[in-house]
C-alpha positions as CSV (number, residue, x, y, z in Angstrom):
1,X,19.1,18.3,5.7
2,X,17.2,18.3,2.7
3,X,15.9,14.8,0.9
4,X,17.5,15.6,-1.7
5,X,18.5,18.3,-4.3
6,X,15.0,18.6,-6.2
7,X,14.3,20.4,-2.7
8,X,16.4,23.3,-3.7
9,X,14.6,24.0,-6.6
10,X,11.7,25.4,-4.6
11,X,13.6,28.0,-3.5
12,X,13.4,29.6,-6.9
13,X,10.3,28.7,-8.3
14,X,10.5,31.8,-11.1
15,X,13.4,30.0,-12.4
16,X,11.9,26.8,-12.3
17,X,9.2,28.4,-14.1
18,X,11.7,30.1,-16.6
19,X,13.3,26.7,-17.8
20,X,10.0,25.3,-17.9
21,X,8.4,27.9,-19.8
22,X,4.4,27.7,-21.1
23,X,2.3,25.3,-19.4
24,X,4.3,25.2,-15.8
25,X,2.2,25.0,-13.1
26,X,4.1,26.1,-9.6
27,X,0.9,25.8,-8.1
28,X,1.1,21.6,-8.2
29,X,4.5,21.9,-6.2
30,X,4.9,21.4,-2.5
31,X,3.6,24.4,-1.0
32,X,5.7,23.9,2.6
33,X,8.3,26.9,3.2
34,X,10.6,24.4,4.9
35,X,11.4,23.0,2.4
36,X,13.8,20.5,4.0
37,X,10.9,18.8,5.8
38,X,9.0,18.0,1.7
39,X,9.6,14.1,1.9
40,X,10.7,12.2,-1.7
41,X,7.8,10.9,-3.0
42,X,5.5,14.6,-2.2
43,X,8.4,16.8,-4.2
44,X,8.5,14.6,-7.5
45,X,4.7,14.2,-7.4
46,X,4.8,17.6,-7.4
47,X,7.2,18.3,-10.0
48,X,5.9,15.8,-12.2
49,X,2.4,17.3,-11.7
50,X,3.8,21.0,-12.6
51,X,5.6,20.1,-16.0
52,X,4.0,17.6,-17.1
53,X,2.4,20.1,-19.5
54,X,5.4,22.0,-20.5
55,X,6.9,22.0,-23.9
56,X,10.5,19.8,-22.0
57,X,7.8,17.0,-20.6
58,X,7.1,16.0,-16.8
59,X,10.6,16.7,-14.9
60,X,13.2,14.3,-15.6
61,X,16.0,13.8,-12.8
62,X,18.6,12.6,-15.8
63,X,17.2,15.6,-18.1
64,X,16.6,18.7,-16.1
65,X,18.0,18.1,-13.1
66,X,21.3,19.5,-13.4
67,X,20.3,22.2,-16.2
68,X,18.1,23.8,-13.4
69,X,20.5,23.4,-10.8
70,X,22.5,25.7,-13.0
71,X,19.7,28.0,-12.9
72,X,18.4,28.6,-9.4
73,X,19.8,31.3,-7.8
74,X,21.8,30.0,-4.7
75,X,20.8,33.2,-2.5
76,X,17.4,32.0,-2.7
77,X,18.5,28.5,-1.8
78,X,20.9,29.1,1.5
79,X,17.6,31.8,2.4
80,X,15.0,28.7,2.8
81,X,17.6,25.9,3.1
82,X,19.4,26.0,6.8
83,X,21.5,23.3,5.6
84,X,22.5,24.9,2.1
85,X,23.3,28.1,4.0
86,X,25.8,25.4,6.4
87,X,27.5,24.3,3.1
88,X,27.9,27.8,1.7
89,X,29.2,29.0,4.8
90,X,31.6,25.9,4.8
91,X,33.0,25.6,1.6
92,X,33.5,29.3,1.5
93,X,35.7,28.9,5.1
């Protein structure tokens, strides 16, 4: 299961990168395909250190959090994310 939902958004880094706009850096994010293994404290490092830069400031779990959620594109997500792909598959039952 993942840490927690930050884990999602690397599933869809070219949205990330499209509500971060200029100055994102995917590059600083977890680079680890399973992304349900990324622990806590790695993934917000990491998504501090990618928008830090960007016009909307370093990620902000209160600020962004929810806007990008809206974003990602949940195809992506269940595709790296066994345990999104369980929920899906659940909810939809």
């Amino acid at each position: 299961m993942v840490v927690c939902m930050e884990s999602w958004f690397l599933s869809d880094k070219g949205s990330l990168g499209l509500y971060y706009g200029q100055g994102f850096r995917p590059d600083a994010l977890p680079q680890n395909p399973k992304i349900e293994e990324i622990l806590k404290p790695a993934l917000f490092q990491g998504l501090e250190n990618a928008t830090k830069e960007t016009k909307k400031g370093a990620y902000s779990k209160g600020d962004h959090s929810f806007r990008i959620l809206k974003e990602i594109d949940p195809a992506l997500v269940c595709a790296t994310s066994p345990w999104a792909q369980r929920l899906v598959t659940v909810l939809k039952a």
